[in-house]
N, CA and C atoms as an extended XYZ file, in Angstrom:
468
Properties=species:S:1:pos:R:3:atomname:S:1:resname:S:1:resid:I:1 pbc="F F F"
N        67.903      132.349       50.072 N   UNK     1
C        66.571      132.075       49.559 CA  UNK     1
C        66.679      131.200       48.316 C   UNK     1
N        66.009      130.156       47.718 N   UNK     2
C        65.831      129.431       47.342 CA  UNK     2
C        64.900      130.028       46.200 C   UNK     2
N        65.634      130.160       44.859 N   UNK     3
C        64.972      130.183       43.631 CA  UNK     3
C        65.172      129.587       42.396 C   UNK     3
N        64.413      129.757       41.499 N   UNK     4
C        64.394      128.871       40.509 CA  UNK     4
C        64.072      130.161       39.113 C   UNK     4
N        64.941      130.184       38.324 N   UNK     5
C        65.275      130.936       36.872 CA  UNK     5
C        64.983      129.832       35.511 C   UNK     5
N        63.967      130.176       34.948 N   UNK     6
C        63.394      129.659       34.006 CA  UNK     6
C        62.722      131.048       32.945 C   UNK     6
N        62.841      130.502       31.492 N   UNK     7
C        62.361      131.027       30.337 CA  UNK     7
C        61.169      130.848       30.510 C   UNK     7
N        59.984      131.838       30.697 N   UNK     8
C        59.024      132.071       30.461 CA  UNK     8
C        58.176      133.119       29.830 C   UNK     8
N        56.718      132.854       29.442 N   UNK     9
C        55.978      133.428       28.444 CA  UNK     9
C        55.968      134.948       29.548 C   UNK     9
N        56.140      135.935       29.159 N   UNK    10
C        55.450      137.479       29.903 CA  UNK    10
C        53.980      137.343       29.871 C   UNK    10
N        52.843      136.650       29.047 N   UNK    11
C        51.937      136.440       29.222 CA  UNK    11
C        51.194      136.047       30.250 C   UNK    11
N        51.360      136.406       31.679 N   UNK    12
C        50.884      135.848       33.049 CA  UNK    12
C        50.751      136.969       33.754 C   UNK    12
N        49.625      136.682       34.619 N   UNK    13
C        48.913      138.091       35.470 CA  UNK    13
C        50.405      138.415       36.370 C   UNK    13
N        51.069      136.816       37.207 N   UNK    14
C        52.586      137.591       38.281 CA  UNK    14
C        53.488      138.611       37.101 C   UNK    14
N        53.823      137.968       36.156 N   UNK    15
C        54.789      138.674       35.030 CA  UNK    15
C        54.315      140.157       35.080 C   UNK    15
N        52.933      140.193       35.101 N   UNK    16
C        52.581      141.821       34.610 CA  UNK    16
C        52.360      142.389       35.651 C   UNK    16
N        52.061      141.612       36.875 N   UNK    17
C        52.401      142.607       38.176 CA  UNK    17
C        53.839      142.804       38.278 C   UNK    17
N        55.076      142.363       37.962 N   UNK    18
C        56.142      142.605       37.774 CA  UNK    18
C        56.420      143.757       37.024 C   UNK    18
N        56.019      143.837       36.053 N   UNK    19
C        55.749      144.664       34.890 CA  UNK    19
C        55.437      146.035       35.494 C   UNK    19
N        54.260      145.863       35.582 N   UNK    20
C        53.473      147.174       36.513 CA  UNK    20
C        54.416      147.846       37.774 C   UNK    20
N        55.027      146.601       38.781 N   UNK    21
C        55.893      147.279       39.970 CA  UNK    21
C        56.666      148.128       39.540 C   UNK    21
N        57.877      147.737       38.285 N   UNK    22
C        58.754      148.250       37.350 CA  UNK    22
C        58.082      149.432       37.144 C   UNK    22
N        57.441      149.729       36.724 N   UNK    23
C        57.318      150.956       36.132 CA  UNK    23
C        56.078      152.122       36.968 C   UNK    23
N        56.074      151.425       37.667 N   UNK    24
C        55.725      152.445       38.935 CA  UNK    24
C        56.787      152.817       39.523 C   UNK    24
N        57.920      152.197       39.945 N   UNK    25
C        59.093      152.431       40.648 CA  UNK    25
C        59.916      153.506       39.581 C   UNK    25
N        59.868      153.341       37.946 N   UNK    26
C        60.246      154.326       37.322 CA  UNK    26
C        59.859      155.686       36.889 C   UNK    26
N        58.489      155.498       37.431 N   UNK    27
C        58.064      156.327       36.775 CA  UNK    27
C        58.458      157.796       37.561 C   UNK    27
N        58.594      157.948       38.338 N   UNK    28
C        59.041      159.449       39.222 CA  UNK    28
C        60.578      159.455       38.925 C   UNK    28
N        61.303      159.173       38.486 N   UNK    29
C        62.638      158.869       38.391 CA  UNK    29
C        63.130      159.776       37.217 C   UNK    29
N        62.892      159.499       35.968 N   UNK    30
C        63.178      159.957       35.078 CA  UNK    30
C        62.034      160.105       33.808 C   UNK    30
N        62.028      161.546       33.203 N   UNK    31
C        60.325      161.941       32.515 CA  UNK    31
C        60.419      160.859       31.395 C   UNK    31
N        59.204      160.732       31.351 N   UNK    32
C        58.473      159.580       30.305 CA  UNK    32
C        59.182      159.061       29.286 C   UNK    32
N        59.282      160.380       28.562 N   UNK    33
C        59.659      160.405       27.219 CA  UNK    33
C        61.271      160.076       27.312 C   UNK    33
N        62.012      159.704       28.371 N   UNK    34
C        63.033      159.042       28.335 CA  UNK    34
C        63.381      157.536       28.927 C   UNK    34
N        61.951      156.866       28.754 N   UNK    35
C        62.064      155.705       29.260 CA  UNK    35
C        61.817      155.108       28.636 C   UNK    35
N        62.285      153.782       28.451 N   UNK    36
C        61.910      152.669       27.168 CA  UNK    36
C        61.752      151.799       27.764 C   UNK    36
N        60.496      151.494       27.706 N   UNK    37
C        59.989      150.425       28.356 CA  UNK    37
C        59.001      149.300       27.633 C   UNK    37
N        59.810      147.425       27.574 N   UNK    38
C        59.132      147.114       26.422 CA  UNK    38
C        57.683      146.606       27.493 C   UNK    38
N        56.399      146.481       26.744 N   UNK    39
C        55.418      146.448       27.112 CA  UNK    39
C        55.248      144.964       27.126 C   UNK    39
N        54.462      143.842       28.069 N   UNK    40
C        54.536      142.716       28.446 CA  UNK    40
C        54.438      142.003       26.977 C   UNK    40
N        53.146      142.694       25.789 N   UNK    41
C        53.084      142.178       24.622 CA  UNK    41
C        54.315      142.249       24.079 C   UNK    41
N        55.400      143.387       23.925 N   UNK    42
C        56.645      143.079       23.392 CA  UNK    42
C        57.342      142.720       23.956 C   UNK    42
N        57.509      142.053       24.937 N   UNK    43
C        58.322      141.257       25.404 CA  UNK    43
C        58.085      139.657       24.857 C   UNK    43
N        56.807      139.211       24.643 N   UNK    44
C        56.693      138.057       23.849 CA  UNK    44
C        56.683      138.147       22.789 C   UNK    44
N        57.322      138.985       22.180 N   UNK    45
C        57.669      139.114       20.475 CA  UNK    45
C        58.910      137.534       20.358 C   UNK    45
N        58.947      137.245       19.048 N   UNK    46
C        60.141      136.093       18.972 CA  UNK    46
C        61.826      136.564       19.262 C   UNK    46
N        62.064      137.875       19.358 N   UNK    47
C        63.142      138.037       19.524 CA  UNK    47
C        63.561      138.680       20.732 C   UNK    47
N        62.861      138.098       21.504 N   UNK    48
C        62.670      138.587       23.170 CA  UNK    48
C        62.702      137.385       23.814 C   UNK    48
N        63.395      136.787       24.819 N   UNK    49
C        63.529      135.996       26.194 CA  UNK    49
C        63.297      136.554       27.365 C   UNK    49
N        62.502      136.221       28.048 N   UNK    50
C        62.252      136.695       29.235 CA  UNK    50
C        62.692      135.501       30.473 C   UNK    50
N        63.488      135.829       31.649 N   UNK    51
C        63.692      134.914       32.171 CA  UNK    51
C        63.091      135.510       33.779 C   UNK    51
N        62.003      134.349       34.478 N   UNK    52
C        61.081      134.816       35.486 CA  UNK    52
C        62.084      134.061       36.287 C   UNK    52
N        62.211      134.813       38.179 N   UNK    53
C        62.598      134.097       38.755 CA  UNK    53
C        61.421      133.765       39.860 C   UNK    53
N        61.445      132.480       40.597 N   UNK    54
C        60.692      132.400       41.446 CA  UNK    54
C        60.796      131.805       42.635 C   UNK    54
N        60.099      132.060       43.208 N   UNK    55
C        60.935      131.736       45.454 CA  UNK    55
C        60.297      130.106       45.270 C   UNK    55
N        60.717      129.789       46.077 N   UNK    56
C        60.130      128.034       46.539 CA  UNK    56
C        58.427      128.390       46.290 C   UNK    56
N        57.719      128.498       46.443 N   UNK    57
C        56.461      128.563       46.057 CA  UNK    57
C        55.723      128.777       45.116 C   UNK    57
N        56.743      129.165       44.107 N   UNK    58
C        56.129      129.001       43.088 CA  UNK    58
C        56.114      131.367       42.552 C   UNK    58
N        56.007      131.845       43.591 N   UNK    59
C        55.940      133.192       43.304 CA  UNK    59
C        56.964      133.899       42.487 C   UNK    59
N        56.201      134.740       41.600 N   UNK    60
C        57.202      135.359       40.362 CA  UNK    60
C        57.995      136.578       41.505 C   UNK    60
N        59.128      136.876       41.219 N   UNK    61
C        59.902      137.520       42.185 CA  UNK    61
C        61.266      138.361       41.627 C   UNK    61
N        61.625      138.241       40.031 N   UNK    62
C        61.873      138.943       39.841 CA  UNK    62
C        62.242      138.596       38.110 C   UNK    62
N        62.806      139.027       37.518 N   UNK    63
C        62.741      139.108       35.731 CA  UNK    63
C        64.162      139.492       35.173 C   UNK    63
N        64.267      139.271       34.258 N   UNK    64
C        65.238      140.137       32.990 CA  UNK    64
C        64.773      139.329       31.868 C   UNK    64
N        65.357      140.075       30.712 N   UNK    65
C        65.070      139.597       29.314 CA  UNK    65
C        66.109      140.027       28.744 C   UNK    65
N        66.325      138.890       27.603 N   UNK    66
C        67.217      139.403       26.163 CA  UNK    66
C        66.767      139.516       25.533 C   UNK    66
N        66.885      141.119       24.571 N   UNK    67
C        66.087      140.684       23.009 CA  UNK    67
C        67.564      140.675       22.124 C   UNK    67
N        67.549      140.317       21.362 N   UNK    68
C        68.831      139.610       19.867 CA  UNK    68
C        67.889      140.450       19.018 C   UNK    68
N        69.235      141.705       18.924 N   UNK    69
C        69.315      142.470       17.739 CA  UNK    69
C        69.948      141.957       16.565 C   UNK    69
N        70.135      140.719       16.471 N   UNK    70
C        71.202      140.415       15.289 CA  UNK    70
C        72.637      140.882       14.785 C   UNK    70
N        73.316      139.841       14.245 N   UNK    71
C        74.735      139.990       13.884 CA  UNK    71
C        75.637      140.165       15.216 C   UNK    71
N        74.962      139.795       16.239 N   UNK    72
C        76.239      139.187       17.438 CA  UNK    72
C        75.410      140.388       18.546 C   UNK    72
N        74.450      141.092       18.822 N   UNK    73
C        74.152      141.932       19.344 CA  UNK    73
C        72.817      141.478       20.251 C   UNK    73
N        73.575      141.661       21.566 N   UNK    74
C        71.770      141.207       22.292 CA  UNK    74
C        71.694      142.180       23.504 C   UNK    74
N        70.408      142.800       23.666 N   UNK    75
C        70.286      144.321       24.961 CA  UNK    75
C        69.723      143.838       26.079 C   UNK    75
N        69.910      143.762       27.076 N   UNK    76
C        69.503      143.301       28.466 CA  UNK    76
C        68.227      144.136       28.749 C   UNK    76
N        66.908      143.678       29.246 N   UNK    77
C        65.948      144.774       29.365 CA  UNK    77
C        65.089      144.269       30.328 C   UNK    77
N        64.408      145.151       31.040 N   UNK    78
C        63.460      144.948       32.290 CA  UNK    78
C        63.876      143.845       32.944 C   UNK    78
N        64.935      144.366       33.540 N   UNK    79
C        65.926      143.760       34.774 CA  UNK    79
C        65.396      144.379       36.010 C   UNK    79
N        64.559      143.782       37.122 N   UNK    80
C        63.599      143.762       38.174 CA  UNK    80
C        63.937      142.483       38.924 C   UNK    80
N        63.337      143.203       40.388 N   UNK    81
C        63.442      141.997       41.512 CA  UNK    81
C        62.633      142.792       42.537 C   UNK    81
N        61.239      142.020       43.069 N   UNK    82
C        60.857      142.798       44.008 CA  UNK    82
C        62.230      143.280       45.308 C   UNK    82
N        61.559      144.495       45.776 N   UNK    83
C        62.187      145.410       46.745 CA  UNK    83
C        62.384      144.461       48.246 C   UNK    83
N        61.728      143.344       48.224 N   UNK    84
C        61.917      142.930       49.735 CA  UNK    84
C        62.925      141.803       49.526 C   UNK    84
N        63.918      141.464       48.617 N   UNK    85
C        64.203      140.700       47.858 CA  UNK    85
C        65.975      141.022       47.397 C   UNK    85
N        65.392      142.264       47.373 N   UNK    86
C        67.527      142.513       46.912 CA  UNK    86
C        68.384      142.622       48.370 C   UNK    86
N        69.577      142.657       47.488 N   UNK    87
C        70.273      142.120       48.536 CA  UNK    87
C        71.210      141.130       48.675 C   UNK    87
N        69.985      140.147       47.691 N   UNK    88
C        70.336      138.889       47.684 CA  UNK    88
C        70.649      137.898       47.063 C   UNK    88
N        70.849      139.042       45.867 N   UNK    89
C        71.976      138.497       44.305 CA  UNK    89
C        71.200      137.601       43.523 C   UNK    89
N        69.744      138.256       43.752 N   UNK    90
C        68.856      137.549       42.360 CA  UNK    90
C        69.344      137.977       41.133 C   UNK    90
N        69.529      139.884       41.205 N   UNK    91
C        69.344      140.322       39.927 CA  UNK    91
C        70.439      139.821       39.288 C   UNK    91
N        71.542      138.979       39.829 N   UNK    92
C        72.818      138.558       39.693 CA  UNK    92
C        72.633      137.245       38.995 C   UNK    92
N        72.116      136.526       39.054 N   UNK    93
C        71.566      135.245       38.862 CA  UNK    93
C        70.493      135.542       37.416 C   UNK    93
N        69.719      136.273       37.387 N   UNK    94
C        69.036      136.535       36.296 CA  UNK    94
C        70.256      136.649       35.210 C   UNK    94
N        71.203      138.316       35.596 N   UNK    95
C        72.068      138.138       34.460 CA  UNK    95
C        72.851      137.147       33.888 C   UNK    95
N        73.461      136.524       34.982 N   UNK    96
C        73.660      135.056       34.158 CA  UNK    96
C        73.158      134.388       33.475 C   UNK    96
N        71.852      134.078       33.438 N   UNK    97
C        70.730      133.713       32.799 CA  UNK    97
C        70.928      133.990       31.307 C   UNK    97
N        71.297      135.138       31.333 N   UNK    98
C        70.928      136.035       30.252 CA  UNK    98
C        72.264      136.149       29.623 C   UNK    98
N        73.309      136.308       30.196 N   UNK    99
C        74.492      135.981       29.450 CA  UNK    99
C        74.738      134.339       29.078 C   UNK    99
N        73.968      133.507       29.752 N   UNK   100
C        74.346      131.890       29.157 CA  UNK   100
C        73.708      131.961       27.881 C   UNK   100
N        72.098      132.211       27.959 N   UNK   101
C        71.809      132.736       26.744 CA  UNK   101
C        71.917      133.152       25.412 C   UNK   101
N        72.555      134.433       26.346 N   UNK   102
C        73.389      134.835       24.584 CA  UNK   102
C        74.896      134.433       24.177 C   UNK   102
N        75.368      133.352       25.009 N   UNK   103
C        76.650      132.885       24.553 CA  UNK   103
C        75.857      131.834       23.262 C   UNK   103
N        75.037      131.212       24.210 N   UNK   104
C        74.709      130.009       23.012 CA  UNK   104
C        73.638      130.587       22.414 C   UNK   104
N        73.593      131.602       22.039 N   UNK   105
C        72.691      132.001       20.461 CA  UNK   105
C        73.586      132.841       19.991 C   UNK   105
N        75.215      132.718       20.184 N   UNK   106
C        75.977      133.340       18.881 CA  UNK   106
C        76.312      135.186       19.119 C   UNK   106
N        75.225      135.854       20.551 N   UNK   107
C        75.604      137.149       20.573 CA  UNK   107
C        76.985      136.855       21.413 C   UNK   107
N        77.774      137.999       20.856 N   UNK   108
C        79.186      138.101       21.306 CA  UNK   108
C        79.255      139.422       21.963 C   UNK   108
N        78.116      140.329       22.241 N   UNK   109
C        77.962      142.060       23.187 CA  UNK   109
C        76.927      141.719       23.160 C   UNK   109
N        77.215      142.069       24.476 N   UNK   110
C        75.725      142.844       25.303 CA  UNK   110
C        75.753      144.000       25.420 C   UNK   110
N        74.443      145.175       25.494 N   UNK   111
C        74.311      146.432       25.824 CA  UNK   111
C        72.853      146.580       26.345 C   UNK   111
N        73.162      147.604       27.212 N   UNK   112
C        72.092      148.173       27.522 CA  UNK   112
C        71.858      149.550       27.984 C   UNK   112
N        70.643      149.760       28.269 N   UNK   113
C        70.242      151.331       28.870 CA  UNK   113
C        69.470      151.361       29.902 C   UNK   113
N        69.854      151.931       30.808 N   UNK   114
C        69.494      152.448       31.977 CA  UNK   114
C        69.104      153.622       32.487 C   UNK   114
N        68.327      153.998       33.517 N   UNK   115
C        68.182      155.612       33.926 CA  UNK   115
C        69.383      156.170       34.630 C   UNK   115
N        70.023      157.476       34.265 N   UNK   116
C        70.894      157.715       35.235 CA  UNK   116
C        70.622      159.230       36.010 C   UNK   116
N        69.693      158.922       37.005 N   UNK   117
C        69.135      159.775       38.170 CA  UNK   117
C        69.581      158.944       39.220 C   UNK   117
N        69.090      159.507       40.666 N   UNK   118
C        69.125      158.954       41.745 CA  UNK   118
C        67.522      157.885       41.869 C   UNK   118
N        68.088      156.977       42.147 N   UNK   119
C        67.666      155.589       42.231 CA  UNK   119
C        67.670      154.457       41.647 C   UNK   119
N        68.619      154.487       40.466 N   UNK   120
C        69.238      153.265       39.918 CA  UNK   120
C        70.403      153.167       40.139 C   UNK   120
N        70.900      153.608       41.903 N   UNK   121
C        72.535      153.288       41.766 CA  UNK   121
C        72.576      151.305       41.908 C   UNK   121
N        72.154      150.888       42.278 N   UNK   122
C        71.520      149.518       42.959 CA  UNK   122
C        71.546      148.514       41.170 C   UNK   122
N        71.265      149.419       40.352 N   UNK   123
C        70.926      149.005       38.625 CA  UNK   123
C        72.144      149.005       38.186 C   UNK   123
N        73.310      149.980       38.811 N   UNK   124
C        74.583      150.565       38.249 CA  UNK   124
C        75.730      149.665       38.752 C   UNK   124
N        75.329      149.461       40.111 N   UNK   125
C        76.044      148.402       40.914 CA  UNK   125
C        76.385      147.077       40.185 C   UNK   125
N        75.030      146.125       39.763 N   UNK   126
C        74.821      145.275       39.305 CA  UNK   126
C        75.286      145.087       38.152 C   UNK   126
N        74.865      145.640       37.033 N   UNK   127
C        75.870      145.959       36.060 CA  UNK   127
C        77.173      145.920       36.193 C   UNK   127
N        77.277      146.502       36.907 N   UNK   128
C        79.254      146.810       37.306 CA  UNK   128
C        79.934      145.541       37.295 C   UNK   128
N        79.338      145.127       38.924 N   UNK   129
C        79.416      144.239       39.164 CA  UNK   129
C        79.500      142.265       38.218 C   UNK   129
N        78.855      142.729       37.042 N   UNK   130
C        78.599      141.615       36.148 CA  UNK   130
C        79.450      141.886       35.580 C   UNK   130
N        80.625      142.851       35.208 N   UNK   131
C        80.998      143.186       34.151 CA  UNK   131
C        80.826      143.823       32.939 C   UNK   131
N        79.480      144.729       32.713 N   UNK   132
C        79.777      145.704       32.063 CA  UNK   132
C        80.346      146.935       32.541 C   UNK   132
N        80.663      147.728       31.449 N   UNK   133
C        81.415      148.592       31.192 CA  UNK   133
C        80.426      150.028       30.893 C   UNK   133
N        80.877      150.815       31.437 N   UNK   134
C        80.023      152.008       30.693 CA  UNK   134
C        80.431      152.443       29.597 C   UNK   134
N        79.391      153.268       28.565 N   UNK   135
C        80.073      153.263       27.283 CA  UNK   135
C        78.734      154.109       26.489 C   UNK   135
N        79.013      154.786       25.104 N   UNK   136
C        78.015      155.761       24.897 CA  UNK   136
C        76.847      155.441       24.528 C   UNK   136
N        76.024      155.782       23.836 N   UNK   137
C        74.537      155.825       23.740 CA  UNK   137
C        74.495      154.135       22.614 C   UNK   137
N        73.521      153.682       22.709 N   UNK   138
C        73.639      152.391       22.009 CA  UNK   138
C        72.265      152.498       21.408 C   UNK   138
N        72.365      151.693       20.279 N   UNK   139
C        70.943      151.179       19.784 CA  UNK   139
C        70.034      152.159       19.056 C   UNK   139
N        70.568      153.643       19.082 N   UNK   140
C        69.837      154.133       18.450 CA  UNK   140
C        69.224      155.319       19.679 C   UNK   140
N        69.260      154.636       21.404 N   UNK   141
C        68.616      155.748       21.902 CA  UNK   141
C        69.508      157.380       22.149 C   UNK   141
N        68.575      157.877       22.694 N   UNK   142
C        68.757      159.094       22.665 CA  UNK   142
C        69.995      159.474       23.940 C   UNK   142
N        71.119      160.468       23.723 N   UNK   143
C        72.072      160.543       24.717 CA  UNK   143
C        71.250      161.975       25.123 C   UNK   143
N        70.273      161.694       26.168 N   UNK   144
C        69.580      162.935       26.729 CA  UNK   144
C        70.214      163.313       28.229 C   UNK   144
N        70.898      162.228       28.543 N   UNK   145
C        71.690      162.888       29.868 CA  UNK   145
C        70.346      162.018       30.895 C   UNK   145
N        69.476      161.452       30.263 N   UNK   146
C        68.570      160.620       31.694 CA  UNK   146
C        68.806      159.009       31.689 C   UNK   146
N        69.513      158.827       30.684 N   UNK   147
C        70.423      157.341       30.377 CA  UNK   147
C        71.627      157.033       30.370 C   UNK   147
N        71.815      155.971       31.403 N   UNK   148
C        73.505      155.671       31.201 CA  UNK   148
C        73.376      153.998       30.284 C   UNK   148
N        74.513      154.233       29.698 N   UNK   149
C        74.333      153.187       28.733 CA  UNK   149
C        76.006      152.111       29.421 C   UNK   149
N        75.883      151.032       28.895 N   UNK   150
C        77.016      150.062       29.478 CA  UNK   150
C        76.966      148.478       28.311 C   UNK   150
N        78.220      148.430       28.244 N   UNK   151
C        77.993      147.398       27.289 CA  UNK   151
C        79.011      146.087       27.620 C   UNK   151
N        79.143      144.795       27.117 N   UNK   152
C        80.178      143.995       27.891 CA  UNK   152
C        80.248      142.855       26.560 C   UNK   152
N        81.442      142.585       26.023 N   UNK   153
C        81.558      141.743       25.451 CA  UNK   153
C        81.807      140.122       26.259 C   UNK   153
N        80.990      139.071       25.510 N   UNK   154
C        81.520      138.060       26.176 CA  UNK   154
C        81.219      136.539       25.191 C   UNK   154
N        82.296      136.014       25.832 N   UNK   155
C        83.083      134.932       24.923 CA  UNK   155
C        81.576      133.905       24.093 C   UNK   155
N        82.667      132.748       23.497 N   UNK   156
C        81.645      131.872       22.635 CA  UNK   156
C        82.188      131.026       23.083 C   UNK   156
């Protein structure tokens, strides 16, 4: 399939149906209060990238973002791809995205957080697969046992 990965505003009705799929798909997964989820407005904060992917037509189809915590530190977040769609090494292509990214803005680690119940093995894969690493609680969140955390250093 034929797509196209570009930096765009979260400010768009496809972005927030993206948005919305995401967190319908999370929401039975793991309880509330252990999900961090940035909201489409914080995702267009200045220290947030969002990168939309889209099929030949123009349709939004799947997402990730970096936000740059500063001093070499950037967290991978709302990493999505519609469901009729994987498979097929979008979410793979986003992370690249997102690691070219933060090579050339100076972050030298990546981290992130994830749910760790049944239904983000597919989230765990991918990760893996990119090269992170699992590793303990990051950033401040909470080690409640409903997050697996993974982090990956990479070059300049």
């Amino acid at each position: 399939m034929e797509v196209s990965i570009a930096i765009e505003t979260p400010l768009q009705d496809d972005v927030r149906a993206l948005v919305a799929d995401l967190n319908a798909y999370m929401m039975p997964l793991t309880p509330r209060q252990f999900q961090f989820q940035l909201t489409v407005e914080e995702m267009a904060a200045p220290d947030v990238t969002l990168f939309v992917a889209r099929d030949a037509k123009g349709r939004a189809v799947g997402m990730g973002a970096l936000k740059d915590h500063g001093r070499g530190l950037g967290e991978v977040k709302r990493m999505y791809t519609l469901p009729t769609l994987r498979g097929q090494r979008l979410g793979a292509k986003l992370l690249e995205a997102i690691e070219a990214l933060a090579r050339d803005t100076q972050i030298s680690r990546l981290v992130l957080e994830t749910g760790d119940a049944p239904g983000f093995e597919a989230a765990w894969r991918l990760y893996e697969r990119g090269g992170f690493a699992p590793c303990g609680a990051v950033l401040g969140y909470p080690d409640s046992g409903y997050s697996k955390f993974y982090q990956k250093s990479i070059g300049q």
